[in-house]
C-alpha positions as MATLAB code, in Angstrom:
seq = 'XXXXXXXXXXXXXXXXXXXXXXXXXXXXXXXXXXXXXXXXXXXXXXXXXXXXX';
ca = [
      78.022   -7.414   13.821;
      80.365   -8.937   11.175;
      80.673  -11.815    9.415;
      83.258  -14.566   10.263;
      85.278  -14.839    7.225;
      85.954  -18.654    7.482;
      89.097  -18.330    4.815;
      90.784  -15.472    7.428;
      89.743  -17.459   10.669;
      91.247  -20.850    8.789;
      94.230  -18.927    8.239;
      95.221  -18.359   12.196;
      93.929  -21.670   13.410;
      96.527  -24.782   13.101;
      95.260  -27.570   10.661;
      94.303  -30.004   13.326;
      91.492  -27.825   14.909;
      90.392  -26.894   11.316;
      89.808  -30.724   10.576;
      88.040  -31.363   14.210;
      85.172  -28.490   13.383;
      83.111  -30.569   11.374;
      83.244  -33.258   13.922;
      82.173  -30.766   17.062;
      79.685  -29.372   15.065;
      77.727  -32.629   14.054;
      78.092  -33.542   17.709;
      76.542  -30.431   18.833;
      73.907  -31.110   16.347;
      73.265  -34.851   17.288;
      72.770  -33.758   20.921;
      70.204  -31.154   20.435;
      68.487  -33.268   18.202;
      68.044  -36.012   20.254;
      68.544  -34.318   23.544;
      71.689  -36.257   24.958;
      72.722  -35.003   27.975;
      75.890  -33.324   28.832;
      77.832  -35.113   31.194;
      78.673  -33.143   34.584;
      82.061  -32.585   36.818;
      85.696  -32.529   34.982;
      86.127  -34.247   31.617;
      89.234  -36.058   30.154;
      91.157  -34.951   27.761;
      91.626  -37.511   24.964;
      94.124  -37.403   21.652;
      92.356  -37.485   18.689;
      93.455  -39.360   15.846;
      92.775  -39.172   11.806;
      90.291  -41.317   11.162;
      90.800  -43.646    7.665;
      89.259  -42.730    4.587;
];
Protein backbone atom coordinates (compact mmCIF):
# COMPACT_ATOMS: atom_id res chain seq x y z
CA UNK A 1 0.00 0.00 0.00
CA UNK A 2 1.24 3.59 -0.63
CA UNK A 3 1.31 6.57 0.99
CA UNK A 4 -1.10 9.49 0.20
CA UNK A 5 1.13 12.22 -0.77
CA UNK A 6 -1.04 15.10 0.69
CA UNK A 7 1.01 17.87 -1.59
CA UNK A 8 -0.07 15.61 -4.99
CA UNK A 9 -3.70 14.87 -3.65
CA UNK A 10 -3.93 18.92 -2.72
CA UNK A 11 -2.91 19.51 -6.11
CA UNK A 12 -6.18 17.81 -7.94
CA UNK A 13 -8.67 18.79 -5.31
CA UNK A 14 -10.26 22.51 -5.72
CA UNK A 15 -9.35 24.87 -2.73
CA UNK A 16 -12.71 24.76 -1.11
CA UNK A 17 -12.65 20.96 -0.26
CA UNK A 18 -8.95 21.40 0.79
CA UNK A 19 -10.10 24.06 3.47
CA UNK A 20 -13.32 21.80 4.61
CA UNK A 21 -10.83 18.63 5.57
CA UNK A 22 -9.84 19.86 8.75
CA UNK A 23 -13.37 20.58 9.63
CA UNK A 24 -14.73 16.80 8.60
CA UNK A 25 -12.00 15.41 10.26
CA UNK A 26 -12.46 17.03 13.81
CA UNK A 27 -16.11 16.14 13.34
CA UNK A 28 -15.36 12.62 12.73
CA UNK A 29 -13.20 12.79 15.71
CA UNK A 30 -15.75 14.56 18.09
CA UNK A 31 -18.29 11.83 17.25
CA UNK A 32 -16.27 8.85 18.04
CA UNK A 33 -15.15 10.40 21.00
CA UNK A 34 -18.20 11.07 22.47
CA UNK A 35 -20.28 8.63 20.55
CA UNK A 36 -22.86 11.04 18.76
CA UNK A 37 -24.98 9.33 16.69
CA UNK A 38 -25.32 9.53 13.02
CA UNK A 39 -28.48 10.72 11.96
CA UNK A 40 -30.56 8.23 9.60
CA UNK A 41 -32.65 8.68 6.10
CA UNK A 42 -31.51 11.52 3.42
CA UNK A 43 -29.50 14.52 4.60
CA UNK A 44 -29.53 18.17 3.28
CA UNK A 45 -27.17 19.61 1.54
CA UNK A 46 -26.07 22.94 3.04
CA UNK A 47 -23.48 25.81 1.53
CA UNK A 48 -20.73 26.28 3.56
CA UNK A 49 -19.34 29.52 4.18
CA UNK A 50 -15.67 30.92 5.37
CA UNK A 51 -15.84 31.32 8.68
CA UNK A 52 -14.02 34.85 10.15
CA UNK A 53 -10.71 34.82 11.48
Amino acid sequence: MKQLNLFEWAETRPSNVINAVPALIRKAALETVYQIPRPNGEGKVIQIGKAAA
